[in-house]
C-alpha positions as CSV (number, residue, x, y, z in Angstrom):
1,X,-127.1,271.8,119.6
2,X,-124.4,269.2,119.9
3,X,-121.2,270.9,120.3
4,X,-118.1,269.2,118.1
5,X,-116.4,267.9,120.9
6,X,-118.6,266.7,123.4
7,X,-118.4,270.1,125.6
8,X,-121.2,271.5,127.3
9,X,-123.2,268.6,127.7
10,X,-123.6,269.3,131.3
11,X,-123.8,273.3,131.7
12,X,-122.6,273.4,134.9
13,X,-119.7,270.9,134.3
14,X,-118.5,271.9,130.7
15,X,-115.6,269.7,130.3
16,X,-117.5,266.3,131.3
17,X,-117.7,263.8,128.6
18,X,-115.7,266.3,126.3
19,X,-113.1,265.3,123.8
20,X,-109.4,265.3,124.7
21,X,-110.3,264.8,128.4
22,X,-109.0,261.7,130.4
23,X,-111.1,258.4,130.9
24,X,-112.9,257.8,134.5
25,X,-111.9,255.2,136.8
26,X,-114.9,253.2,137.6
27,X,-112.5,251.1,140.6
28,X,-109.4,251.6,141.7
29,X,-107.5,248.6,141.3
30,X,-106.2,247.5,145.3
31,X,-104.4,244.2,144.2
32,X,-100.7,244.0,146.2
33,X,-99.5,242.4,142.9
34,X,-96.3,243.8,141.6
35,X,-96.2,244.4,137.7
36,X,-92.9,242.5,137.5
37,X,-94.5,239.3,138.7
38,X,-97.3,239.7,135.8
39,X,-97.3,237.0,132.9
40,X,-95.9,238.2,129.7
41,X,-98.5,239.5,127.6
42,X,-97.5,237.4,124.8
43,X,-97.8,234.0,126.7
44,X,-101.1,235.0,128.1
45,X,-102.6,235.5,124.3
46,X,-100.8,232.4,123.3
47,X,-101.7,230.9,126.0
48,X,-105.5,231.5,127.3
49,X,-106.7,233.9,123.8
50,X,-105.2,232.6,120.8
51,X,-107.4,230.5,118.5
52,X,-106.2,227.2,117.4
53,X,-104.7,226.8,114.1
54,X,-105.6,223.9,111.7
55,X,-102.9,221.5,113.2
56,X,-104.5,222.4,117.0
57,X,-108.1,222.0,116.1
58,X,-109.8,218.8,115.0
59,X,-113.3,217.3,114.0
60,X,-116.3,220.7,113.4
61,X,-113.4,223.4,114.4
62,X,-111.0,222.9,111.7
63,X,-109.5,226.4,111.2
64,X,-109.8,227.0,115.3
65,X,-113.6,229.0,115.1
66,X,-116.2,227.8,116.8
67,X,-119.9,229.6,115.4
68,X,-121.7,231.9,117.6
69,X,-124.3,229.5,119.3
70,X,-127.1,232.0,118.9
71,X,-126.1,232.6,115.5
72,X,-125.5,236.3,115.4
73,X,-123.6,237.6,112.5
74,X,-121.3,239.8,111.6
75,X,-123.6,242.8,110.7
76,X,-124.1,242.8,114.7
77,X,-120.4,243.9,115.4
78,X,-120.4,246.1,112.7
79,X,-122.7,248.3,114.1
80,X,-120.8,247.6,117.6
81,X,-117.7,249.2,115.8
82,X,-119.9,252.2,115.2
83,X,-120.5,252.4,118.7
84,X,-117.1,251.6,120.3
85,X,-115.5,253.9,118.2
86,X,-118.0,256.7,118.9
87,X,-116.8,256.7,122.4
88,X,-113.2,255.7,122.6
89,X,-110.0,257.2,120.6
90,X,-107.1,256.7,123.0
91,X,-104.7,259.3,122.4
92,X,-101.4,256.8,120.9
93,X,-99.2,259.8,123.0
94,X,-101.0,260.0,126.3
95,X,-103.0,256.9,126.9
96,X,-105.3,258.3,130.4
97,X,-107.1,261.1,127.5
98,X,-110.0,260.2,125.3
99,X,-109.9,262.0,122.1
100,X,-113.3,261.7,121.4
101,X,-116.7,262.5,123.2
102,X,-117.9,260.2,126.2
103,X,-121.7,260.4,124.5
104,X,-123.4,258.4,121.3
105,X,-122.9,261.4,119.1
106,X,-122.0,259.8,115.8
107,X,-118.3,261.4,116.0
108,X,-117.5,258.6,113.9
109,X,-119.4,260.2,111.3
110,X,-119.2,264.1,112.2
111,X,-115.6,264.3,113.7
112,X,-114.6,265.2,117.5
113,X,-113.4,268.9,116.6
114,X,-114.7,271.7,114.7
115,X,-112.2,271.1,112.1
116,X,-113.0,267.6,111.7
117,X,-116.7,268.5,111.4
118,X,-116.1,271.3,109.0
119,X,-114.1,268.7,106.6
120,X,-117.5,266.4,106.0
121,X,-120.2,269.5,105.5
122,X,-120.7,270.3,101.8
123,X,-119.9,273.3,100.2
124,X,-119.8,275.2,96.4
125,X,-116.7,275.2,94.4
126,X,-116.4,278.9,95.7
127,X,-115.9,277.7,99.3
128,X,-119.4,279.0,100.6
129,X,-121.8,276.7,103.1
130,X,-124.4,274.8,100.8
131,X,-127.3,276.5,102.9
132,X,-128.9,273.2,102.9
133,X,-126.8,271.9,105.8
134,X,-125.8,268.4,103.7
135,X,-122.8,266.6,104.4
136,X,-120.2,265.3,101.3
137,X,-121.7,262.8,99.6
138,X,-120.7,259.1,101.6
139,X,-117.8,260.8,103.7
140,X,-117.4,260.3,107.4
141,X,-114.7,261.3,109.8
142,X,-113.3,258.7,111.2
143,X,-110.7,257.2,109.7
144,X,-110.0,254.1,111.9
145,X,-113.0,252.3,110.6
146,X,-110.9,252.0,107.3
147,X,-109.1,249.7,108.7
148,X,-112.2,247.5,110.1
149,X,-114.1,244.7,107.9
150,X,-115.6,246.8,105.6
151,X,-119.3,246.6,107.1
152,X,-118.7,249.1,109.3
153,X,-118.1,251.3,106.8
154,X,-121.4,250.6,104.9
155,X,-123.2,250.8,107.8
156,X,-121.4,254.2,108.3
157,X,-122.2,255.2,104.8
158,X,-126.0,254.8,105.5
159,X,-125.8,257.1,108.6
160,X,-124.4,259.8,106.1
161,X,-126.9,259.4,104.0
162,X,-129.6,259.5,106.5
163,X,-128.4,262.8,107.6
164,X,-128.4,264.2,103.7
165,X,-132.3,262.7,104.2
166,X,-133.0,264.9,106.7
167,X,-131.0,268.1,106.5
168,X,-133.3,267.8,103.0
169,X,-136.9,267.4,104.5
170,X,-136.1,269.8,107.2
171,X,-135.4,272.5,104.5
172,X,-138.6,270.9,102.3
173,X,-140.9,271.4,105.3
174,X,-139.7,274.6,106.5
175,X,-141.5,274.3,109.2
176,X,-141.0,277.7,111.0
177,X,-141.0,279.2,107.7
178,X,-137.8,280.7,108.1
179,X,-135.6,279.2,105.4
180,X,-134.9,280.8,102.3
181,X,-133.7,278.7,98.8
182,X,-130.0,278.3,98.9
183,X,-129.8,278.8,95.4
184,X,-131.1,282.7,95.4
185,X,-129.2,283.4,98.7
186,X,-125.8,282.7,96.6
187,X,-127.7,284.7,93.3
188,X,-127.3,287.8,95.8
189,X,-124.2,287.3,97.4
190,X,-123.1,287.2,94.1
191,X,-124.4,289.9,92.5
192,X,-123.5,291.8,95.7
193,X,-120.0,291.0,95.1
194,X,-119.3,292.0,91.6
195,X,-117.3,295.9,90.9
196,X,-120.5,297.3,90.0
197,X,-123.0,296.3,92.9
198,X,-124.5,299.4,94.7
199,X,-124.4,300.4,98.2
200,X,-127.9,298.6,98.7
201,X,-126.9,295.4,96.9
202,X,-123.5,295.1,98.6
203,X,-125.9,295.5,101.8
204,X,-128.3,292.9,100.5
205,X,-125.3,290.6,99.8
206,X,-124.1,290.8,103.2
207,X,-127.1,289.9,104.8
208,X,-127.4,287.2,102.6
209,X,-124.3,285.8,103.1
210,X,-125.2,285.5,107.5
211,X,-128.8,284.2,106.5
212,X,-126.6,281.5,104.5
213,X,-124.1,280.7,107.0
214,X,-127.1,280.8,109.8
215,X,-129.5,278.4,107.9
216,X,-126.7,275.6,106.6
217,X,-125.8,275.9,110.6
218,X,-129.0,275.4,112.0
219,X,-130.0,272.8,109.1
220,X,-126.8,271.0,109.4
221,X,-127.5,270.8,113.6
222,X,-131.1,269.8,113.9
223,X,-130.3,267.1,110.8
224,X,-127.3,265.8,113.4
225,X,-129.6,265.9,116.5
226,X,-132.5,263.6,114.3
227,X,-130.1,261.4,112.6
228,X,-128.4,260.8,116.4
229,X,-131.5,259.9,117.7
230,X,-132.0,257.7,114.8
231,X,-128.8,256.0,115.8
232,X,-129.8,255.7,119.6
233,X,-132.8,254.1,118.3
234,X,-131.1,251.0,116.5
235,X,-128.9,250.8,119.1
236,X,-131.8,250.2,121.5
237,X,-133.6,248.2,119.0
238,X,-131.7,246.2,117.3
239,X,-128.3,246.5,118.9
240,X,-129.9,245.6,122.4
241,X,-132.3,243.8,121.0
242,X,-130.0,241.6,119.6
243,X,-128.1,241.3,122.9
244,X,-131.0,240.1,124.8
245,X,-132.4,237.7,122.1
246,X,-135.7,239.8,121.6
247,X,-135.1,239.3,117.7
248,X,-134.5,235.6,117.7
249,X,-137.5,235.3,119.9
250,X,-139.4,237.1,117.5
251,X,-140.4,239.5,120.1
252,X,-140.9,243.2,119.3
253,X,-140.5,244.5,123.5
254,X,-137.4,246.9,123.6
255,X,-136.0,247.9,127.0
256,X,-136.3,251.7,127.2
257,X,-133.9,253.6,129.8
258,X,-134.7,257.3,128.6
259,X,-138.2,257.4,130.1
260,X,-138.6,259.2,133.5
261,X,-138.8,257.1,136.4
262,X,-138.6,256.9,140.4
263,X,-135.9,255.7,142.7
264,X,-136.8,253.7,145.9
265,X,-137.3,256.9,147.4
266,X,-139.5,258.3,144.7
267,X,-137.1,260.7,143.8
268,X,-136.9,261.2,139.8
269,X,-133.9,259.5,138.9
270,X,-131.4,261.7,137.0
271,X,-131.2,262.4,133.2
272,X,-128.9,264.3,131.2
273,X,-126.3,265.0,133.4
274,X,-123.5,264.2,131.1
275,X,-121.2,260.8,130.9
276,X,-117.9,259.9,131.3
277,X,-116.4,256.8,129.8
278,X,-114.0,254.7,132.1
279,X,-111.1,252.6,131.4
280,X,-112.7,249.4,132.2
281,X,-115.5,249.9,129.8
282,X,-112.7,250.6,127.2
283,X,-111.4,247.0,128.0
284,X,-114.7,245.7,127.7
285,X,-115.4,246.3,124.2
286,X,-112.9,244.2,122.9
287,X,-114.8,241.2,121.1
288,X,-112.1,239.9,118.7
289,X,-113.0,236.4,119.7
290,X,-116.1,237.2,117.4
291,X,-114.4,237.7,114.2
292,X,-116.5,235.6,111.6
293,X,-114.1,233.4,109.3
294,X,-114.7,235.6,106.4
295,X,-113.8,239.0,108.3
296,X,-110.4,236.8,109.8
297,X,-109.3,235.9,106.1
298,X,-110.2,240.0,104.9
299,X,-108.4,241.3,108.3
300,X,-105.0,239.4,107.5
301,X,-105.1,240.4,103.6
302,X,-105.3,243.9,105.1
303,X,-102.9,243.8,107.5
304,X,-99.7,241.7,105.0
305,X,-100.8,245.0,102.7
306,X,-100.4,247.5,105.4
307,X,-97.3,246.1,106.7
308,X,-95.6,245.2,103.1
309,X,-96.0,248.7,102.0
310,X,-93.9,249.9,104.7
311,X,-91.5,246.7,104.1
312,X,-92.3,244.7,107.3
313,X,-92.5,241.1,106.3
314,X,-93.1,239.0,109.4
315,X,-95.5,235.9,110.5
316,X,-98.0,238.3,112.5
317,X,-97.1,236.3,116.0
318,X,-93.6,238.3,115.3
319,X,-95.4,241.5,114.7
320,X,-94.4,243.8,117.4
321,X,-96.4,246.4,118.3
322,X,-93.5,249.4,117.2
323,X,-94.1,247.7,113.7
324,X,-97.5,248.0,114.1
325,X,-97.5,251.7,114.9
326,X,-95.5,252.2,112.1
327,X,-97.8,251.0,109.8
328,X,-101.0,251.9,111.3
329,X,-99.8,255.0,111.0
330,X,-99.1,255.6,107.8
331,X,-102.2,254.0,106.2
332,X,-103.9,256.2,108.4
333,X,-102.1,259.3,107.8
334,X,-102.3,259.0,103.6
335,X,-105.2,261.1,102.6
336,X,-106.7,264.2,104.5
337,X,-109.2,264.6,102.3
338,X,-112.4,262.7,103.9
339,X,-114.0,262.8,100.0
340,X,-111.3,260.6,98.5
341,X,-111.6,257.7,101.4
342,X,-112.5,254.1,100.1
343,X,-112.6,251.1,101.4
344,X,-112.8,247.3,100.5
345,X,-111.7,248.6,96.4
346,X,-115.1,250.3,95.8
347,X,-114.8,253.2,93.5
348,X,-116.7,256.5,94.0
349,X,-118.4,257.9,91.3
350,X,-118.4,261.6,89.8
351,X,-120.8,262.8,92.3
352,X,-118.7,261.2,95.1
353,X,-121.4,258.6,96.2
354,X,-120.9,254.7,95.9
355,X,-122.9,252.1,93.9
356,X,-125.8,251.5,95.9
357,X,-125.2,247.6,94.7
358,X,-121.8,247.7,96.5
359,X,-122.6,249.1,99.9
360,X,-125.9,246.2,99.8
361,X,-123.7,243.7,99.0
362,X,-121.2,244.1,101.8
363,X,-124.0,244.4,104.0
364,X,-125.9,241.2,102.8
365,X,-122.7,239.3,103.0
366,X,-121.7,240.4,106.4
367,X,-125.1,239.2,107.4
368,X,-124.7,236.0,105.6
369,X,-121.5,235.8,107.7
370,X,-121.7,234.2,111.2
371,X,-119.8,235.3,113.8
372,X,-117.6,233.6,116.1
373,X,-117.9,232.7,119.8
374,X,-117.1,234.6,122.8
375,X,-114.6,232.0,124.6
376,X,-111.5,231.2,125.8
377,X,-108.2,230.4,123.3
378,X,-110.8,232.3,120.7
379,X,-109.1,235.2,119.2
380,X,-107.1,234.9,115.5
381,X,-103.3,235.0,115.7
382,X,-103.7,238.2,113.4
383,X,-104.8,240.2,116.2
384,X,-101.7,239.0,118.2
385,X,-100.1,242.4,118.5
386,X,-103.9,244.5,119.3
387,X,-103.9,241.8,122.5
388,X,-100.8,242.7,123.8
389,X,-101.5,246.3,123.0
390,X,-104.1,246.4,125.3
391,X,-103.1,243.7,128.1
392,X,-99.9,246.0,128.2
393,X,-102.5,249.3,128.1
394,X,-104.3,248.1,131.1
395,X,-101.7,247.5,132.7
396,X,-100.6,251.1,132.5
397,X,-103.8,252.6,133.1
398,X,-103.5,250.1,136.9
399,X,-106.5,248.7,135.9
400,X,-108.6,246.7,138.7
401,X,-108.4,243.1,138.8
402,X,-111.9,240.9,137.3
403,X,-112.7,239.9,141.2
404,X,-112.7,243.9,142.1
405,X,-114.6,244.7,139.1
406,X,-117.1,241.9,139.3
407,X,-117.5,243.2,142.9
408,X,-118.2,247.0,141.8
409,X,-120.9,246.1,139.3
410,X,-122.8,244.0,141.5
411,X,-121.8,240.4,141.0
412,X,-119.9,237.7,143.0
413,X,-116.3,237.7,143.0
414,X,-115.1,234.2,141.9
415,X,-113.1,231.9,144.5
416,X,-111.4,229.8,141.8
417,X,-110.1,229.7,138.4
418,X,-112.5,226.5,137.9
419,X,-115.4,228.6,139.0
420,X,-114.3,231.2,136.4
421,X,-114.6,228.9,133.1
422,X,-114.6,224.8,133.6
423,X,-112.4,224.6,131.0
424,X,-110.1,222.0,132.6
425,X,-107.2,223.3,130.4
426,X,-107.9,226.7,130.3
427,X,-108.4,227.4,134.5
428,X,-105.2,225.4,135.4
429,X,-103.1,227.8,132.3
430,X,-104.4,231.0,134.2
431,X,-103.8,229.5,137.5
432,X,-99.8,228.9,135.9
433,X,-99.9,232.1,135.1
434,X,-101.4,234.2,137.7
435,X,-101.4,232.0,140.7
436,X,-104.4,233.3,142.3
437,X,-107.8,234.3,141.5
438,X,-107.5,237.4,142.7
439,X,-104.8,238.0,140.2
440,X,-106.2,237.7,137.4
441,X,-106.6,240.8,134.9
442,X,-109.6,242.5,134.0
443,X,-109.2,242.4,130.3
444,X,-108.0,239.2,130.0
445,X,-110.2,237.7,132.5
446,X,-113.3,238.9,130.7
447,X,-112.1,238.2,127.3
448,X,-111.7,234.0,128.9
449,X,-114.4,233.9,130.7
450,X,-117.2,231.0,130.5
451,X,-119.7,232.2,128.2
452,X,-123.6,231.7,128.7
453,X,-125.5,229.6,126.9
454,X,-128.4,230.9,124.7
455,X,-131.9,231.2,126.2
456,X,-134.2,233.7,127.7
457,X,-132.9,237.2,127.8
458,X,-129.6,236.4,126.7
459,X,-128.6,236.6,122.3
460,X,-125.0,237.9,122.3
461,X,-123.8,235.6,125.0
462,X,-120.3,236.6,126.1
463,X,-119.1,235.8,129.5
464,X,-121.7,237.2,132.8
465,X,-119.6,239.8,133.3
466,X,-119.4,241.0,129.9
467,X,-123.2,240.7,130.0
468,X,-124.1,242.5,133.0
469,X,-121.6,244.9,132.0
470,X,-123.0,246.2,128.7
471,X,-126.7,246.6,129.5
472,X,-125.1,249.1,132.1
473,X,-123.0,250.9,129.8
474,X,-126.1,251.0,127.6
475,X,-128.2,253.1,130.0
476,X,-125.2,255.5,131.3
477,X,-124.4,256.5,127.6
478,X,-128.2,257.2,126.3
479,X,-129.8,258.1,129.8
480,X,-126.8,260.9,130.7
481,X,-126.9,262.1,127.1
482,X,-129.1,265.1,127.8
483,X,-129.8,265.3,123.7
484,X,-131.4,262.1,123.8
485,X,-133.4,262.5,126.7
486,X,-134.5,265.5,128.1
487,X,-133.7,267.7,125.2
488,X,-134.8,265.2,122.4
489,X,-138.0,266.9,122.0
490,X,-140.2,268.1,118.7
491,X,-139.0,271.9,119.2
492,X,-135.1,270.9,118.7
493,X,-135.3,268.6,116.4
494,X,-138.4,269.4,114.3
495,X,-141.7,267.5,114.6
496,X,-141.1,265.5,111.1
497,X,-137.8,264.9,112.6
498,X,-138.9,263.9,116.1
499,X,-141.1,261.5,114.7
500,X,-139.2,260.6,112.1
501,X,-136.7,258.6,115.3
502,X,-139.7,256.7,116.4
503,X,-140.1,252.7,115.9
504,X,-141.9,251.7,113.4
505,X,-145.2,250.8,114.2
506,X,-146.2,248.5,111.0
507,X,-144.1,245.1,111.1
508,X,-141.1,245.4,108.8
509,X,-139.7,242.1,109.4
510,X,-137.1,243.7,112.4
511,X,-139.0,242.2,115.4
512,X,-138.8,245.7,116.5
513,X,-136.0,246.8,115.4
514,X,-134.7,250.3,113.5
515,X,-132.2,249.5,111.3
516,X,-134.9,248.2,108.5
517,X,-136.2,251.7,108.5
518,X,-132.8,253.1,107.8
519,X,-131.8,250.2,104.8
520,X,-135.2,251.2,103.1
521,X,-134.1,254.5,102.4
C-alpha cells in the first residue's frame, strides 16, 4: 500500500520521492551572472508580469484580462491546484526540502505523514477505527487549498467522497470474504471490556479489536489505491485532455504513458521506479496569469480579510512578503481540527457533510468562469508579493536560466529577446532589465513567454516551453509511480475497484474524459 509519506516507493531506494526530502535539480544553472546585477524582483513583476489596471488598459481589456483564447475555464486550474499541491509543499524554513510526496498520491486529501492521515479517517465517539476504512465526512488534509478559489476545494470534496464510495463497496463486496460487520466487531470488544467479561470473552474481545484495526487498515488502503487511480485517470483524461484540445475537438483519444513499451533498442522502458520532483518543475506550475476575473475579485476579498485581521492595511503592491508570512500564517495555523475547515462561508451540517447544492454551485460557476491568458504583463497586482516570493525563491535555489533549460528539455535556446515574445514593448523591458538573452530567468522567462495560438494538439496554450514542459512532467509523475503502473492491478486494488478506474465506455458528454464519472456520484 501507499505509505503516508511517499517512502518506499522504490524498495531499493526508500527515501526517493518521500516527503521532507529535498527537490532534484533537473540543470545546473552555469550562467557567469552575479545575483547583485539581477533586476529587482519587484520591477520585473511590475514591469514584464503585472496586469494592467483600468487606467492602463483600453478598448475589450478594460480591467487588464484578456480571455483564454481556447476558452478553458476555471474548473481546469482547479483541478491543476489539486495537482500542484499534491507534489509541492516547500518547507517556509528550508526552501531545497519538499514536505510532501514527489508522486500523484492525493496527499492533498490524505496528508503527507501518518499523523496527518490519521486526522481525516473516521472513528466512534470512543476513539476506535470505524472498521469500514471511511474518511470524516468532506475533510481533507491540506490546508493551503483554503486559501485558493474555492473550486479547488469542491473538487477536493468530491475526491473525499469518492473514497467513502469505495472504502463502502469494497466492504459490500467482500470479495475475499474476509470482512466481518463493523458493528458486531465493537458488540465484542465491548462486551469483552466490561468488569464482568470472562477469560474467553476478554480473549474474544482482543481478537476482535486486531481484526478491527486490520480491516479499517486494509479497507481504508485499497479505497486510497482505487480512488488514486481514479484521480490519475481525470488527470489523463480530462486534465490532459484539456491541455491538448482533445475535448474541444470533441475527440475521445487520450494519450496513455502507463502502458509497457520499447526503447529504440527494444529494451522495456522503465516503470515504477519512483519520482523526484525538481525545482524547475516547481517554477513551472505557476499559472497566475490565468486567474479568471471572478477568482481575481474573490482572491483580493480574501487576502484584505487575511491581512486586516492581523491589522496590516496596505495597497497589496506594498505588501511585503514578512507581512505576508505573517498572515498566511496565522489563517493557516487557526484550526487543527480538519472536521471544522470551511471554505467560501458554506456551513457544515450535523453529520459534517456540505449541501450538495453548494459544492455544485461553486463548481458550475467556476466552469461558467473563463480563465485568463497565459501572456506577458498578465498576472493581478494581488499576487504582487507570491511573484516576488518565488522570483526571489529561484533565485536561491540557483536556478538555471530559460536558454539552459529550454536546452535540457529538448528545444532551441532563443538568440534574442524578440525571438522570445514579439511583443515590441515587452522584449525591449527584459532586454533593460537583463541585458542579454542568456540572462534571463527561468521563472520569469516562462511566465512571459509568447504563448501559442489554439489549434491541433494544443487547448491550454501557455508559452512552448511551458507546453513541452508539462506533457513531460505528466509521464515522469504517473509512469515512475509504481502504484499506478505496475502495481495497479485487480489483486491490490479489488476487481470492482480496478474496474471501477477505467474510462467510461458509454458517451457521457466528457469527450473522454473522467471527471463526469466522478460528478455523477
Amino acid at each position: 500500500y501507499r505509505s503516508a509519506d511517499g517512502s518506499y516507493y522504490n524498495p531499493l531506494i526508500p527515501s526517493m520521492g518521500q516527503a521532507g526530502t529535498p527537490y532534484a535539480r533537473s540543470v545546473p544553472g552555469t550562467a557567469q551572472t552575479n545575483l547583485k546585477d539581477l533586476p529587482d524582483p519587484g520591477l520585473v513583476f511590475d514591469t514584464l508580469l503585472k496586469r494592467p489596471t483600468k487606467a492602463e488598459g483600453s478598448g475589450e481589456e478594460e480591467d487588464g484580462f484578456t480571455p483564454h483564447p481556447g476558452g478553458v475555464s476555471s474548473l481546469f486550474f482547479a483541478l491543476a491546484d489539486l495537482i500542484i499541491h499534491s507534489i509541492f509543499n516547500t518547507k517556509p524554513q528550508n526552501p531545497t526540502v519538499n514536505n510532501t510526496s514527489s508522486y500523484l498520491d492525493l496527499s492533498v486529501l490524505y496528508g503527507s505523514s501518518e499523523k496527518e492521515v490519521q486526522s481525516v479517517r473516521r472513528k466512534d465517539d470512543k476513539g476506535r477505527p470505524d472498521g469500514t476504512g471511511r474518511l470524516y465526512e468532506d475533510v481533507f488534509a491540506d490546508s493551503r487549498l483554503l486559501l485558493m478559489p474555492p473550486a479547488a476545494c469542491a473538487l477536493l470534496v468530491l475526491f473525499s467522497r469518492n473514497h467513502n464510495f469505495v472504502a463502502q463497496r469494497i466492504l459490500q463486496i467482500n470479495e475475499w470474504n474476509t470482512y466481518k460487520n463493523p458493528e458486531s466487531l465493537k458488540a465484542q470488544i465491548d462486551k469483552g471490556s466490561s468488569s464482568a467479561a470472562s477469560d474467553e470473552e476478554q480473549t474474544a474481545a482482543a481478537q476482535a479489536r486486531i481484526a478491527l484495526q486490520a480491516q479499517d487498515d486494509e479497507i481504508f488502503h485499497r479505497s486510497r489505491l482505487v480512488n488514486c487511480g481514479f484521480f490519475m485517470k481525470v488527470i489523463l483524461g480530462d486534465y490532459v485532455g484539456a491541455i491538448l484540445g482533445l475535448a474541444r475537438d470533441g475527440s475521445s483519444w487520450r494519450l496513455d504513458p502507463l502502458v509497457e513499451m520499447r526503447r529504440l533498442s527494444h529494451e522495456f522502458s522503465p516503470r515504477g521506479e519512483g519520482n523526484v520532483v525538481s525545482i524547475e518543475f516547481n517554477l513551472l506550475y505557476r499559472w497566475h496569469a490565468t486567474l479568471s476575473r471572478q477568482d481575481k475579485k474573490w482572491t483580493e476579498k480574501m487576502f484584505q480579510e487575511t491581512l486586516q485581521k492581523d491589522g496590516i492595511n496596505v495597497q497589496f503592491d506594498q505588501l511585503n512578503p514578512s507581512q505576508f508570512f505573517m498572515a498566511a500564517g496565522k489563517a493557516l495555523g487557526q484550526n487543527k481540527d480538519v472536521r471544522t475547515w470551511t471554505f467560501d462561508g458554506l456551513k457544515r451540517d450535523g453529520s459534517g457533510s456540505f449541501s450538495d447544492a453548494d459544492i455544485v454551485k461553486i463548481l458550475q460557476d467556476s466552469t461558467s468562469y473563463r480563465a485568463g491568458a497565459f501572456r506577458a504583463r498578465g498576472i493581478p497586482d494581488v499576487l504582487r508579493v507570491i511573484e516576488i516570493l518565488g522570483i526571489e525563491q529561484a533565485r536561491g535555489w540557483g536556478a538555471c536560466s530559460l536558454n539552459e533549460f529550454r536546452k535540457f528539455i529538448g528545444l532551441k535556446p532563443y538568440k534574442s529577446f524578440k525571438e522570445w515574445n514579439n511583443d515590441d514593448s515587452v522584449a525591449k523591458a527584459a532586454e533593460v532589465l537583463y541585458k542579454d538573452i542568456d540572462n534571463l530567468e527561468l521563472h520569469v522567462g516562462m511566465q512571459a513567454e509568447q504563448a501559442k495560438v489554439p489549434g491541433p494538439g494544443a487547448g491550454l496554450c501557455p508559452g512552448y516551453t511551458i507546453s513541452r514542459s508539462i506533457l513531460a512532467d505528466a509521464v515522469c509523475l504517473t509512469r515512475g509511480d509504481r502504484f499506478l503502473t505496475v502495481d495497479f492491478t485487480p489483486f491490490n486494488l479489488t476487481t470492482w475497484g480496478f474496474a471501477d478506474c477505467q474510462y467510461p465506455t458509454a458517451p457521457d458528454g466528457s469527450y473522454g474524459g473522467m471527471l463526469t464519472k466522478l460528478l455523477f456520484r
